[in-house]
C-alpha positions as CSV (number, residue, x, y, z in Angstrom):
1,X,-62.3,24.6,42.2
2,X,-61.9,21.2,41.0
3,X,-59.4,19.8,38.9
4,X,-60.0,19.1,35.3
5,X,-59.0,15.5,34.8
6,X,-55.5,15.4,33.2
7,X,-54.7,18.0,36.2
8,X,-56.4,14.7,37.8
9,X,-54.7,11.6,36.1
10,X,-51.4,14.0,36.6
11,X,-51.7,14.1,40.7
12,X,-52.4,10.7,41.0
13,X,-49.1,9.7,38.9
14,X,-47.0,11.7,40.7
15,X,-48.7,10.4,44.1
16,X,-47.9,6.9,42.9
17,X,-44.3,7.8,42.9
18,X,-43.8,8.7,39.0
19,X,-41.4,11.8,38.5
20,X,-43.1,15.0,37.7
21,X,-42.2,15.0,34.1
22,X,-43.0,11.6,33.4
23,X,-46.4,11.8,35.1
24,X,-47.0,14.8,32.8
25,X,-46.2,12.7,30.3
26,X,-48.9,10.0,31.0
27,X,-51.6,12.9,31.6
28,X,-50.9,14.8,28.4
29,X,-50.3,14.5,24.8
30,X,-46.4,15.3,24.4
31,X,-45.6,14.5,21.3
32,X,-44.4,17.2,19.7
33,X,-42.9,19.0,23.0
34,X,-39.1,18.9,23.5
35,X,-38.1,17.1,26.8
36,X,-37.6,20.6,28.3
37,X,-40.8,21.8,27.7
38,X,-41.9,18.9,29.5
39,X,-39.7,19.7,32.3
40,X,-41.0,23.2,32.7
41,X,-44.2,22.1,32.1
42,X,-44.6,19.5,34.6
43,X,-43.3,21.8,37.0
44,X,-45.9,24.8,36.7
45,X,-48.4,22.6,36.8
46,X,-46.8,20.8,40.2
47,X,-46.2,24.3,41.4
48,X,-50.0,24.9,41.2
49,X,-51.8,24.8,44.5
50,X,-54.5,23.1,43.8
51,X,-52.5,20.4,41.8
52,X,-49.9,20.4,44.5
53,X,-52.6,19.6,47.3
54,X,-54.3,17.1,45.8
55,X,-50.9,15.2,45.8
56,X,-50.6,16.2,49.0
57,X,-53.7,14.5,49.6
58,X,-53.5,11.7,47.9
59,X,-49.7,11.0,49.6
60,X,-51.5,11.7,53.4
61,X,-52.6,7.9,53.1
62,X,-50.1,6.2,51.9
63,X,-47.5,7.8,54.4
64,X,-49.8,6.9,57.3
65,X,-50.3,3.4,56.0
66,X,-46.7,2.9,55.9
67,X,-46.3,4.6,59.4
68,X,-48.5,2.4,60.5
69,X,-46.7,-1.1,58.8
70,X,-42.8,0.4,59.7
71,X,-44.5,1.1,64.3
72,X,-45.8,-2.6,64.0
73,X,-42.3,-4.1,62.8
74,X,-40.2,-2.3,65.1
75,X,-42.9,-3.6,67.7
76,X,-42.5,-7.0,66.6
77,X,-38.2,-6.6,66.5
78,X,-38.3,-5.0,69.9
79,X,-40.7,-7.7,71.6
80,X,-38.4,-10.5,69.8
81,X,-35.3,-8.5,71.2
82,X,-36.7,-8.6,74.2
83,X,-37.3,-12.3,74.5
84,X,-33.9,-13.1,73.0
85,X,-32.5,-11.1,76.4
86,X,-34.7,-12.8,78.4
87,X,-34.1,-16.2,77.4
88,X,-29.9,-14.6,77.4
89,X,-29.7,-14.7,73.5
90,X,-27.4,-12.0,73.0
91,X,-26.2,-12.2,69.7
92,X,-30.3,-12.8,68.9
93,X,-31.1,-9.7,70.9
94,X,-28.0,-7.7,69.1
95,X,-29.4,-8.9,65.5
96,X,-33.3,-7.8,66.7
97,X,-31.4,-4.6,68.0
98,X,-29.5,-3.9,65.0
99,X,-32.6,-5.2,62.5
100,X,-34.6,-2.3,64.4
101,X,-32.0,0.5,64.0
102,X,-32.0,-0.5,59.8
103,X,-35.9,-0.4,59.4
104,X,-35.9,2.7,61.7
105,X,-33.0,4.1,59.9
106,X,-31.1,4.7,61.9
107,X,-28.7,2.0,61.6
108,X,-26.5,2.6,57.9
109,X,-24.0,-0.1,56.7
110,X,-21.3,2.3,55.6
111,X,-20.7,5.9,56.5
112,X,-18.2,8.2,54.5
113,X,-16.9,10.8,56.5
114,X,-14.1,13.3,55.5
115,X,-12.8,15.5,58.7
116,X,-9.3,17.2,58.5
117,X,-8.8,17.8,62.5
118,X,-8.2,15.0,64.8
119,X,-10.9,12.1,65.6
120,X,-11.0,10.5,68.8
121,X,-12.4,6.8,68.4
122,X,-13.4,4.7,71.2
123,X,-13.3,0.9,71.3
124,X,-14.8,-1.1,73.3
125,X,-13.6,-4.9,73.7
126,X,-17.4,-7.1,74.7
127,X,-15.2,-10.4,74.3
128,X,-14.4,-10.5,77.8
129,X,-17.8,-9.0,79.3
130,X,-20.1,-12.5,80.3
131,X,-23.6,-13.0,78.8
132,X,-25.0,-11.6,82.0
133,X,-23.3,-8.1,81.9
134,X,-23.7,-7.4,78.1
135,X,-27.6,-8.1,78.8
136,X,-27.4,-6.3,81.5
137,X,-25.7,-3.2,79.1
138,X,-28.4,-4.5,77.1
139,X,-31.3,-4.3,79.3
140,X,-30.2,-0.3,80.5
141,X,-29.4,0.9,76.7
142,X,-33.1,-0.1,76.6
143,X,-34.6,1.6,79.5
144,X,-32.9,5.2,78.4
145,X,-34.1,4.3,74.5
146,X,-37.5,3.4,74.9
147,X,-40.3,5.2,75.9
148,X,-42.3,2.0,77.1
């Protein structure tokens, strides 16, 4: 069964990236509702299946598109790491490196961490390691990391 089209103009808000409430909002006339009834509103209708997989739907392509644009630019920071060691860059090879971990994200700036017990931190000192070994390190952190 097909959608009627606020149930329509609704999916497509929300697929766009508009909260639930205010997509209901641009579908319907909510004049005379109280925010809250919006709220609850919205989220029936979201809670619908049929309303639900049409967002569904309409998110499968934009997920895959961006997929698609995040796999080429870790290609492109890998092969530029890659040239950086080769050409013994380091510190252009640890940029690349460290570009690739934030778009992958798994690289984060800051990390708050609360522990009570005891935390055992390791340092390592690379100031007195020569260009050759740290692209060697380099070279051997890669060939555990990636697949190809």
């Amino acid at each position: 069964m097909a959608l009627t089209p606020k149930q329509e103009k609704f999916a497509q808000a929300v697929a766009s990236g508009m909260n639930q409430s205010d997509a209901y909002r641009h579908a319907y006339t909510v004049k005379s509702m109280k925010p809250s009834s919006v709220n609850v509103n919205a989220s029936k209708l979201m809670a619908d299946a049929k309303v639900s997989q049409r967002v569904a739907d309409l998110r499968k392509p934009m997920a895959e598109a961006a997929q698609v644009t995040l796999r080429g630019h870790l290609e492109d920071l890998k092969m530029l790491r890659d040239l950086a060691i080769d050409e013994k860059q380091i510190s252009a090879a640890i940029a690349a490196e460290v570009a690739r971990g934030k778009a992958a994200g798994v690289h984060v700036e800051s990390l708050n961490h609360h522990h009570s017990g005891a935390v055992a931190v390791a340092t390592i000192d690379t100031s007195k390691l020569s260009n050759g070994t740290i692209a060697e390190l380099l070279r051997a952190r890669r060939a555990e990391t990636d697949p190809g």
